[in-house]
N, C-alpha and C positions, 0 to 999 in steps of 0.2 A: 317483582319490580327489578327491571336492570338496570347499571351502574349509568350514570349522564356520560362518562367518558371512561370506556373501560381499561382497563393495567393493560398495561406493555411492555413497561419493564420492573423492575424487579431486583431487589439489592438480597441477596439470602448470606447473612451472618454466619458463617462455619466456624468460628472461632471469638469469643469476646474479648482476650487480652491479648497484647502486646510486647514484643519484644526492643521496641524502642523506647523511647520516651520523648516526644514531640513535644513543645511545648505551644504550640499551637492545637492541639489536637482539639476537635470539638467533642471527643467522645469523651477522653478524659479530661480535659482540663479546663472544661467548661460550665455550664450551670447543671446541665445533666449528670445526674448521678448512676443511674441504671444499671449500668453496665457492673454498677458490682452485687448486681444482684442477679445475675443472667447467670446461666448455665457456660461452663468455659466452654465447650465444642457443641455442638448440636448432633445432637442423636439421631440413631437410625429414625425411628419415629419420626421425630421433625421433620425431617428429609423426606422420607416417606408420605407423610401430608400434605407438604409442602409442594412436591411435585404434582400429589395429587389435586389440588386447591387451584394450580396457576394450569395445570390438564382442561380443569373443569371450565376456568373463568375461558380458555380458549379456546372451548365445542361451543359453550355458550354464544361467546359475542365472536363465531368463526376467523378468530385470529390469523392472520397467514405466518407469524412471527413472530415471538414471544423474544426478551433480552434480558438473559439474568447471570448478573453479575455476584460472581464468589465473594465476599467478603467479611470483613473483623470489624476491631482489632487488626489482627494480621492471621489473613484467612492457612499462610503456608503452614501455622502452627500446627493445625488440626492434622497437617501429615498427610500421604502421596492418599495413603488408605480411605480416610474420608472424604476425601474429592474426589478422588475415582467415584464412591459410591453417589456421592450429592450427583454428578453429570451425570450415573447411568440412570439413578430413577427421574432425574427430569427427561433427558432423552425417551428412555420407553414411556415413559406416562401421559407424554403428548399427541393429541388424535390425529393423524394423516394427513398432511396437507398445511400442517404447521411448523413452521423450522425452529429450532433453537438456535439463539444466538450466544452463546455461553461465554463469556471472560471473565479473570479471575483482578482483581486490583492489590495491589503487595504492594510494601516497601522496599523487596527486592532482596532482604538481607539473607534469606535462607535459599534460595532460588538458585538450584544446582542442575543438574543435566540428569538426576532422577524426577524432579518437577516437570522438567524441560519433556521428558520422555512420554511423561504422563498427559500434558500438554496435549502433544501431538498424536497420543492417542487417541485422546477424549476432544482433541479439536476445540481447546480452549485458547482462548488470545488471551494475552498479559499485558495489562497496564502497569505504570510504575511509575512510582512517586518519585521525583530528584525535585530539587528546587534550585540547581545551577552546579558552579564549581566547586571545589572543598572549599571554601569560605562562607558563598553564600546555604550550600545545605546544611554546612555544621553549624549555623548560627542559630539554629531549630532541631536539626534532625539529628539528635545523635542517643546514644543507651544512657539507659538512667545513670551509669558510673561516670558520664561525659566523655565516653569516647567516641572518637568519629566513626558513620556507617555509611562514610563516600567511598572508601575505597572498595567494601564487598559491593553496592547498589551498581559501580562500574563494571566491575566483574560479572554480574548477573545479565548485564546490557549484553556487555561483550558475546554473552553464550546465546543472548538469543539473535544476535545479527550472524549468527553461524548460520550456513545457508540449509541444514537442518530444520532447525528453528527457526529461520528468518520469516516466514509465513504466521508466529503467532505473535509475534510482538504488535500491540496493538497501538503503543502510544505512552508518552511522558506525562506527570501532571506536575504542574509547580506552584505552590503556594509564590502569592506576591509578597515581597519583605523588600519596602522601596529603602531602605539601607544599604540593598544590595547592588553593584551596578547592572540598569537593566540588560544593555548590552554583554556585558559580560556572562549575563546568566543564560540570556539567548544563545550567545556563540557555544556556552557548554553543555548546552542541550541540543543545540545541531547539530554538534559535534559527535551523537550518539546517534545520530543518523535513526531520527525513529517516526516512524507512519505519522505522528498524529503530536500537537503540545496541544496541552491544556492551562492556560495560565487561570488562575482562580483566586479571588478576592482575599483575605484572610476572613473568617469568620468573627463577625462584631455585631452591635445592637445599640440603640440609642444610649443603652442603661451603662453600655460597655463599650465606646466607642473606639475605633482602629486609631493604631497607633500612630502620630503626628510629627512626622521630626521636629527637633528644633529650624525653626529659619528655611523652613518648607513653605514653597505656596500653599493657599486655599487645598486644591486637586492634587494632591501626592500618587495619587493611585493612579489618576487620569495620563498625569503628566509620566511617573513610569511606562506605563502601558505604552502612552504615545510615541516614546522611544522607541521602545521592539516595534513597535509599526511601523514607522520610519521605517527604519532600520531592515526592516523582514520585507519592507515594497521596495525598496530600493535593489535588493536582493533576487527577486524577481520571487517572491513569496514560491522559496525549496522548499517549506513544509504545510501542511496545512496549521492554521491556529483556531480551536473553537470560536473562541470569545469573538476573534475578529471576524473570521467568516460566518459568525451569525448575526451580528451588529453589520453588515456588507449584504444577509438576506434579508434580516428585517428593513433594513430602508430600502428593498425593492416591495417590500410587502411578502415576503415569505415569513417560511418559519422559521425558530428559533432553533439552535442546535445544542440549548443548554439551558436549562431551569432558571439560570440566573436574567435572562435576559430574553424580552416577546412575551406574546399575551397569550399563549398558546397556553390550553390546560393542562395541569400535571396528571400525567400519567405512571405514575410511580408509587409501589409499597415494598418497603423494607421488613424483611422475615428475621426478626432474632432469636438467636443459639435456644431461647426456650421454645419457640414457635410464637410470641406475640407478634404482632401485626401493629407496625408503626407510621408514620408518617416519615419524608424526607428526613434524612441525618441531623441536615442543619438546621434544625431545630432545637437541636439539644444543646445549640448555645443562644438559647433565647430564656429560659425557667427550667427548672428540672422536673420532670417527667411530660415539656413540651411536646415530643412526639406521641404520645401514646393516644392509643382510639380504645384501649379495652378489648380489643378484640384477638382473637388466636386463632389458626390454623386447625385446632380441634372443633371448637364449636362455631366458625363462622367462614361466611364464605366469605369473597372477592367481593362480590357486589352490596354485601355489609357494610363492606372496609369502605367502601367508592362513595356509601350515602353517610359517613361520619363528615361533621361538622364542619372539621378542619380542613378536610380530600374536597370537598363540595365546594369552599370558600376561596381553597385554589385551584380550582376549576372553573372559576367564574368572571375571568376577565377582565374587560377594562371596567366594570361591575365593582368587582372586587377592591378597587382601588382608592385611594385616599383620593377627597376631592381635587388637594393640591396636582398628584399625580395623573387624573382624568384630564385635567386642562392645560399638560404640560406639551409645550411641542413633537418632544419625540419618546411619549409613552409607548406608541405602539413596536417600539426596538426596544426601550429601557422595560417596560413590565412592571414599572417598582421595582426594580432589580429583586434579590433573591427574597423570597417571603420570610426568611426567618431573620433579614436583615432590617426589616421593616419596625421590629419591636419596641416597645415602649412601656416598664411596667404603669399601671394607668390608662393606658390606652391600646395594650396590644399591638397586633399589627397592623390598625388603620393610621399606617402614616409612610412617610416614603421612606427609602432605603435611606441606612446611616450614609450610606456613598452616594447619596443622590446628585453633590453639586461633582463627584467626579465621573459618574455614568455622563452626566449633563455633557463636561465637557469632552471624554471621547467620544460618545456617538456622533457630537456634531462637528468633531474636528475631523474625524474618518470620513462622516458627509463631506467634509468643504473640500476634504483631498483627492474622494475620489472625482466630484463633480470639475477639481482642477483638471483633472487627467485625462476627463472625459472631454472636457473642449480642446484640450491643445494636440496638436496635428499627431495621428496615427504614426506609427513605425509602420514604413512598408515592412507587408507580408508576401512571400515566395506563395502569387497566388498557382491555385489548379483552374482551368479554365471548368465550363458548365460539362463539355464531353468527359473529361479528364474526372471530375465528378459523379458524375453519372456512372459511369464504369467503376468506379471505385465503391461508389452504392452499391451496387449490385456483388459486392464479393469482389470483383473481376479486378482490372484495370491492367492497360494491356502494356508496352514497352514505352508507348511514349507517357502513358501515366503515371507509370512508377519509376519513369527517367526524372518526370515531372516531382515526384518524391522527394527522390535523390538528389536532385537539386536545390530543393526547401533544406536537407536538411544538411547537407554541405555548408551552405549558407548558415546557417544554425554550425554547424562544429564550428565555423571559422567566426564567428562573433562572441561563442564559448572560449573557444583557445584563447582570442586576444582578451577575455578579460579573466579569464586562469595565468594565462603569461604574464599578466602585471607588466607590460611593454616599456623597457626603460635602455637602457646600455650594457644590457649586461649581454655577452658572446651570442648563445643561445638564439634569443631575440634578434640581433644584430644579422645571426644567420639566416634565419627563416623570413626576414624580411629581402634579404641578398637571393634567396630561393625565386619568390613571388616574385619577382622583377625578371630573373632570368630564365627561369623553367616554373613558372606557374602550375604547371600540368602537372609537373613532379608532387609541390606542395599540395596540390588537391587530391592527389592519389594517397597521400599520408593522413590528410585533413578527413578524407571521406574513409577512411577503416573504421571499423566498428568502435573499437575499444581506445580510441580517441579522447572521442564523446568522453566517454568513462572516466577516461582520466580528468580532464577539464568541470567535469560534474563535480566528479569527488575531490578535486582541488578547490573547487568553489563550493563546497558544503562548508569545510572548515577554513575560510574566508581566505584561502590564497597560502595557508600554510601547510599543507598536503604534498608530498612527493613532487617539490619543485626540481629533481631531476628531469623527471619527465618528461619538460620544454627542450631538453635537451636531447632527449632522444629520439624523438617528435624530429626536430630541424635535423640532426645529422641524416634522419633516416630518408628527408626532403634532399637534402643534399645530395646521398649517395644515389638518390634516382635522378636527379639533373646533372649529375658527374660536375656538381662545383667544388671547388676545390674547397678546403677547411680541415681544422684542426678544435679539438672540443675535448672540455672533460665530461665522463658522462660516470651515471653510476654502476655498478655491479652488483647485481640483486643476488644472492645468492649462488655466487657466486659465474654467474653467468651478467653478458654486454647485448640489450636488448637493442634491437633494431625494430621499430613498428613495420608493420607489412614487409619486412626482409628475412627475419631470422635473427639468431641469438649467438654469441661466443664465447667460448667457455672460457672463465679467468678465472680458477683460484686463488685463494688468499687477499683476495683485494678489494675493496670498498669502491674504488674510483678508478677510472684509466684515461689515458688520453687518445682518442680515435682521430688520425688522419685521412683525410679522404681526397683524390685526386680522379681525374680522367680514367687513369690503370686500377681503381679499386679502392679496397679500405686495407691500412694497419693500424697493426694495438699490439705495444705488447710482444713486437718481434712474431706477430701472425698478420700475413698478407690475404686479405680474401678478394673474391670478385664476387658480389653478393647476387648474381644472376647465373651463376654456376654453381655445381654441387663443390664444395670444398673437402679438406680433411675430415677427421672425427671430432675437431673440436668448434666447427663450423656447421651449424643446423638454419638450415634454410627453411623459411615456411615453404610448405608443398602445394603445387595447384594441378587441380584433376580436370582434364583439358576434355569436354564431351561435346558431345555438334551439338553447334549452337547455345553452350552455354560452359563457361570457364567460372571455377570456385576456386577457394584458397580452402585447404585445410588447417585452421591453425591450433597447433599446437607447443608453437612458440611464448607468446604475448604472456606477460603475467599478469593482464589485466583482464584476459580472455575468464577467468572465472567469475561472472560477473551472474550469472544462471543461478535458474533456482536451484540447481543439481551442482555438483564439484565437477570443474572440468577434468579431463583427464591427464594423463603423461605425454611425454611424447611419443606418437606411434611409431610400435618397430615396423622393421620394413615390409613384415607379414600384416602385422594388422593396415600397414597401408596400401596393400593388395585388395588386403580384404575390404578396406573403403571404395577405393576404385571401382572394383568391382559392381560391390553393391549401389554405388552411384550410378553406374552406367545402366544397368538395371531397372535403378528406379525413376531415372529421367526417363527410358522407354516407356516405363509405366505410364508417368505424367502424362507424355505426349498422345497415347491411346486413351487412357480412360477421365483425363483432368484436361483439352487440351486449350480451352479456355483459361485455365490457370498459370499453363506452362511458361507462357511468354512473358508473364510480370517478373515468374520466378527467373526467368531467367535474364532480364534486367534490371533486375532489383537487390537479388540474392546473391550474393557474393564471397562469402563465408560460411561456414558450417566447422563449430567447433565442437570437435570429442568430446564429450562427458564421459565420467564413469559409471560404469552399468549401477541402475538403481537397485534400491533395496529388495531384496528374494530374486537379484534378475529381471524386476521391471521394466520394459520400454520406456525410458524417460526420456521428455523434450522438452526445451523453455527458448524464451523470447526474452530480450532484456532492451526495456523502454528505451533506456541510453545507449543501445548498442544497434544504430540501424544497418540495418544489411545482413547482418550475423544469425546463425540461431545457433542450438546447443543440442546436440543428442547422442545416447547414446547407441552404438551399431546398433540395431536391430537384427533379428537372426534371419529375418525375410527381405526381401526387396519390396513387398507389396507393404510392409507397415512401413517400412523408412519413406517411399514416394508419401506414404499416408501423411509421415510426421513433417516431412519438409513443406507439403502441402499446409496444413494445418498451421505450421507454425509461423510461417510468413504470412500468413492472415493476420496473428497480431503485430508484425512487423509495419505492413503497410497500415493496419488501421492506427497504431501507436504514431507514425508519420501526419496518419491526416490528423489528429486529434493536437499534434503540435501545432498544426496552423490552423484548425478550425475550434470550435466549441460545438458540439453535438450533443452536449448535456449541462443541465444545471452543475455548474462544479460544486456548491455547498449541498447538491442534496448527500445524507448523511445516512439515509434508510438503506437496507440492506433488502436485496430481494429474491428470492427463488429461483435457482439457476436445478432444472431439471437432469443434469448431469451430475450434479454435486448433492450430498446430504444434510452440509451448510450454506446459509445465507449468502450472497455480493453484496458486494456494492456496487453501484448503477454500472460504472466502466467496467467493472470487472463482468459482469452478464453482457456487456455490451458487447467487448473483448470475446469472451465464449460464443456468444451466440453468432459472431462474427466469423470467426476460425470455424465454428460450424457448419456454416453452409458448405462451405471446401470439401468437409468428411461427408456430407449427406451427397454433394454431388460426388464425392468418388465410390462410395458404395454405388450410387445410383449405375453410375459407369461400368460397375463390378458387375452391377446384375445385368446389365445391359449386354456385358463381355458373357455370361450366362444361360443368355435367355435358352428357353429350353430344354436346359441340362439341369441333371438330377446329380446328386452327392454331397459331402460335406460341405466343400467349396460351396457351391451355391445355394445352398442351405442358412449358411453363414453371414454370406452377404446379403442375402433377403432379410433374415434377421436384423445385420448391423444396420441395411436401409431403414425398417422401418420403426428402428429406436431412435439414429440422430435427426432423422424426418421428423418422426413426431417430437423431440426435445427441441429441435430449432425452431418451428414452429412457435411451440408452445412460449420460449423465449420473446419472440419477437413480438407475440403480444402481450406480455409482460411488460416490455419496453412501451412498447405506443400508449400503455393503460399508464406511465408512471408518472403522466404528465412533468416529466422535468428533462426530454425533450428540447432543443430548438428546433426552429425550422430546420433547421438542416441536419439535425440529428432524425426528424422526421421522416426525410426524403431517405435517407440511410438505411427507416424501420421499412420502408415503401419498398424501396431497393429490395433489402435483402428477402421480403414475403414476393418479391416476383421472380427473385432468382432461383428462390427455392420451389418456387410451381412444376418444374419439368419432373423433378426429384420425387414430388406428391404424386405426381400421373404414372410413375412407372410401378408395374403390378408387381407386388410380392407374394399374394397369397394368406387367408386366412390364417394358415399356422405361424407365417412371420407376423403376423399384426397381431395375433394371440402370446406369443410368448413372449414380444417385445413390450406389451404389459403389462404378464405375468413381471418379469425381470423388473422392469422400474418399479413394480409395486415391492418387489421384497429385496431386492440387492442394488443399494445406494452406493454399499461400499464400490462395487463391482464397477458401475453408471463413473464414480471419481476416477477409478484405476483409468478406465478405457479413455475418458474424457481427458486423459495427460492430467491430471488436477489441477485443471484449468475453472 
């Protein structure tokens, strides 16, 4: 007999005790005792079982993705040594065609750059617990002696927003503690700039009900909440938030993105340090030895654990529910909220959640706000017309499409900058309003650089208190292209006076200077420049590589240009800027012969290309950065043929990051991860979107390779037979992946249509048996190989 709803994720205990002392914790400080009788690390064995148990439940019930998460206690205790081993026997012990989703949850406080290394070997994401600023997390989170562990949990953020690291960080979690201000604890968690918050109830029970301030309304819980909602839509919601983007699916009738909340069945067993096999966590603040089914990873399987009492009972839906909670308006969002909050000694858990009246009242105040929203008049959007669409379906989209872009999102920089500028009296402001009136054309040549964007983002992550220089070097550098005259203090970064899209000046010693600027130029500082002319050695002008038909900016200036998944580079000497040139010229011929459907967007659209430094062992590395349109990032390449390759590729996620700003082409709360056949880890919807997108480009440029080919024998064409008929068959394979994920809109439909007809020329052109044999040989045994090639995209 198989399970009614088989595992899919998977909590695996590596560690039972603790290096904090929470006093919220539900493991220890709650009714459950267990944990002191659990094995403190989990042994080889465990691990070894364990792997194989969650192996077996996924040939079984042919899982395409299993998700299991490391955890405690505090899972770092166990040491870089027993993680390494727990991710490789789950990695090898799963059957082919099943991905692992692996992340680790910590409190953050051991979390150093030998974790970090480990991490990103074993392609583990990192959750982490904070629950606001030093006030509101020491008011819970500190070491049993009461001292604070805000300032290391900071330091741990810090290492993995390294652009390194920045790929595993998965997300915040924050206990609610409505003592704290909500706002406040929002602002300092987006302050850490991190993928994903998770706000989360505190753990209580009828028996043991959440804590009540004095002179609190009814809904404490609700009414916090509804603050960061506010507050986070007002915002234009920068991060995602569980709780609310699945209270926002469930009243469309989707699913839930969290146990606490939707009728969806729990798919989840937790493996502890001994190898028993338990029921959800939060359990263990309801009686002590609540979670346990009797069962272990020695003598029972997966689909044992699925036919225990408890697995079955929440597995059962609006079934399972207290009569109250069947006949409530909006059980099919609330779910009873979390089952372990449900309890009653006496009656178990047939009753509704202790939070019932405050589930009540945010699900249906989040209804009544969004249905505001929804009746009152649209903000015009910067449309594309049906052709301008159509072409952009297809991969393609030609100069007036991606002029058509570029205008969406100019429009976007300049309604970001005025609300980063906080527009008041201050010089700055004053100036760039003096600009737009008299040289407009100026102001939009500074407004449309890439690393703009960047700035105005990241000034509006930490709500306007972010490098409020910036406005100011933003407007002189307006100025000094309308020749308006002005005088400005700006800052000195390191000891250099940044100009956006002009160039940089070197000032030591100095924090601040004053820049004047006239009709004849700019001075500072007793240094006269003309920022359209090469100047002395202490005047570095951005460089631009002038090729028929298409003019770039080299920047190596900007200090906001590091914005890439890769570090950008230095500034290049005047050899390495030969050696750009060169290889530019090069590989726009290329484009134009073997890409030349591509060429023309790139060459109105693309406008930028910033150095990076050569990746690790000398990899070919390239990135796209959402906030930086126009720009991409690489670094040289030793050929002409991969650099056309990557410039191709990588302005595929440029323009599609453009339409997805003004369009929806997918459910944004789906939360599922899916099979990207280049990679040997899971996506997320956009990110296979993203991939499979930028793909078509590289299958049509092999395709043009063989086609440059035909005929000829040798490596060369060898090669390119080969590399045709792997991103052929992965782009494909993607694209239905996409159409199968049903989360989709229509127009993210026409996209999957698009891109399976763009890719049809690419399918027709012959490679030959030994290219279509070894291109499956290879995807079968070398994933790593499939990530390298695929830019790890």
């Amino acid at each position: 007999m198989s399970a009614t709803v088989p595992f899919s994720q998977f909590v695996l205990k590596v560690h039972s005790r603790c290096d904090l002392a929470c006093d919220h914790c539900y493991v220890y400080e709650h009714a459950d005792t267990s944990w002191s009788r659990k094995a403190r690390a989990a042994s080889d064995e465990v691990l070894e079982r364990t792997a194989g148990r969650i192996a077996e439940h996924a040939r079984t019930h042919r899982l395409p993705a299993v998700h299991v998460v490391l955890h405690g206690g505090e899972p770092l205790l166990a040491g870089p040594d027993r993680l390494r081993r727990a991710a490789e026997l789950l990695r090898a012990a799963l059957p082919a065609g099943c991905a692992l989703d692996l992340r680790i949850h910590t409190n953050g406080v051991l979390l150093n750059r030998r974790f970090c290394e480990l991490f990103a070997e074993q392609d583990i994401r990192v959750g982490v617990s904070l629950d606001g600023d030093r006030l509101a997390n020491d008011r819970h989170r500190r070491f049993a002696d009461g001292r604070s562990s805000h300032a290391k949990v900071l330091a741990a953020l810090a290492l993995l927003r390294e652009p390194e690291f920045r790929h595993l960080y998965a997300g915040l979690l924050c206990t609610v503690d409505v003592a704290n201000d909500p706002v406040a604890v929002y602002e300092a968690l987006v302050a850490e700039q991190p993928p994903r918050i998770d706000f989360l109830l505190p753990h209580a029970t009828w028996d043991h009900p959440p804590a009540h301030p004095e002179g609190a309304g009814p809904t404490p819980y609700a009414d916090w909440l509804l603050a960061v909602h506010r507050h986070w839509t007002e915002r234009g919601r920068p991060v995602p938030v569980r709780i609310f983007d699945s209270v926002h699916r469930t009243l469309r009738g989707r699913s839930s993105l969290t146990e606490s909340l939707g009728l969806d069945p729990a798919d989840l067993v937790v493996v502890e340090t001994d190898g028993t096999l338990e029921q959800a966590d939060s359990l263990k603040t309801a009686y002590d030895g609540a979670p346990a089914t009797g069962f272990d990873v020695f003598a029972h399987s997966l689909d044992e654990v699925a036919r225990h009492p408890g697995m079955l009972e929440r597995q059962s839906g609006l079934a399972g529910l207290a009569g109250q909670c069947r006949a409530c308006p909006v059980v099919r969002s609330c779910g009873g909220g979390l089952y372990a909050h449900r309890y009653r000694t006496g009656g178990g858990f047939d009753h509704p959640s202790v939070y019932c009246g405050d589930l009540l009242k945010l699900i249906t105040t989040i209804r009544d706000r969004v249905s505001a929203r929804a009746a009152a008049p649209a903000e015009p959007r910067q449309p594309l017309t049906d052709r301008h669409l159509d072409e952009l379906a297809h991969g393609l989209g030609g100069a007036d499409a991606v002029t058509a872009l570029g205008q969406a999102q100019l429009e976007l920089s300049r309604r970001l900058v005025t609300a980063a500028g906080a527009p008041g009296n201050d010089a700055a402001w004053q100036l760039l309003t003096t600009v737009d009136r008299a040289a407009p054309g100026a102001l939009d040549a500074v407004l449309a650089h890439p690393y703009t964007r960047t700035w105005a983002v990241r000034r509006l992550a930490r709500d306007g208190r972010g490098d409020p220089g910036g406005l100011a070097e933003l407007a002189a550098a307006a100025a000094a292209r309308g020749r308006t005259g002005f005088e400005l203090v700006l800052p000195v970064r390191a000891g250099w006076l940044h100009l956006p899209t002009l160039g940089r000046l070197r000032l030591d010693g100095r924090t601040e200077a004053v820049l004047r600027g006239d009709a004849d130029g700019l001075s500072c500082a007793g240094h006269t420049v003309r920022w359209d002319r090469p100047g002395d050695h202490l005047w570095q002008p951005v460089r631009r590589v002038a090729l028929p038909g298409w003019t770039l900016a080299l920047e190596d200036t900007d200090p906001r240009r590091d914005s890439h998944q890769w570090p950008a580079a230095d500034r290049l000497s005047d050899a390495e800027l030969l050696d750009w040139t060169g290889a530019l010229g090069e590989a726009w011929e290329l484009l134009g012969r073997d890409l030349p459907d591509y060429a023309a967007g790139i060459a109105a659209g693309l406008g930028t290309v910033t150095p990076l430094a050569p990746g690790p062992d000398g990899r070919d590395v390239s990135a796209a950065a959402r906030q930086a349109y126009g720009a991409v990032g690489i670094a040289r390449p030793t050929t002409a043929p991969v650099l056309a390759l990557l410039l191709a590729h990588e302005f595929q996620h440029v323009k599609l990051g453009a339409v997805l700003d003004l369009y929806d082409l997918h459910d944004q709360a789906d939360d599922r991860l899916y099979h990207a056949p280049w990679r040997p880890d899971p996506r997320p919807l956009e990110g296979l979107l993203q991939g499979t997108y930028a793909h078509l480009a590289v299958a049509a440029y092999w395709a043009g390779r063989v086609r440059a080919h035909d005929g000829l024998r040798g490596d060369d064409a060898t090669a390119a037979r080969l590399q045709l008929a792997t991103w052929r068959a992965h782009t494909a394979d993607a694209i239905g992946t996409l159409e199968r994920s049903g989360s989709l809109t229509p127009l993210g439909l026409r996209f999957a249509a698009g891109m399976r007809a763009a890719l049809a020329p690419a399918l027709e052109v012959p490679v030959g048996a030994a290219a279509e044999r070894a291109a499956r040989e290879a995807a079968a045994t070398d994933p790593a190989a499939r990530q390298a090639a695929a830019g790890r995209r």
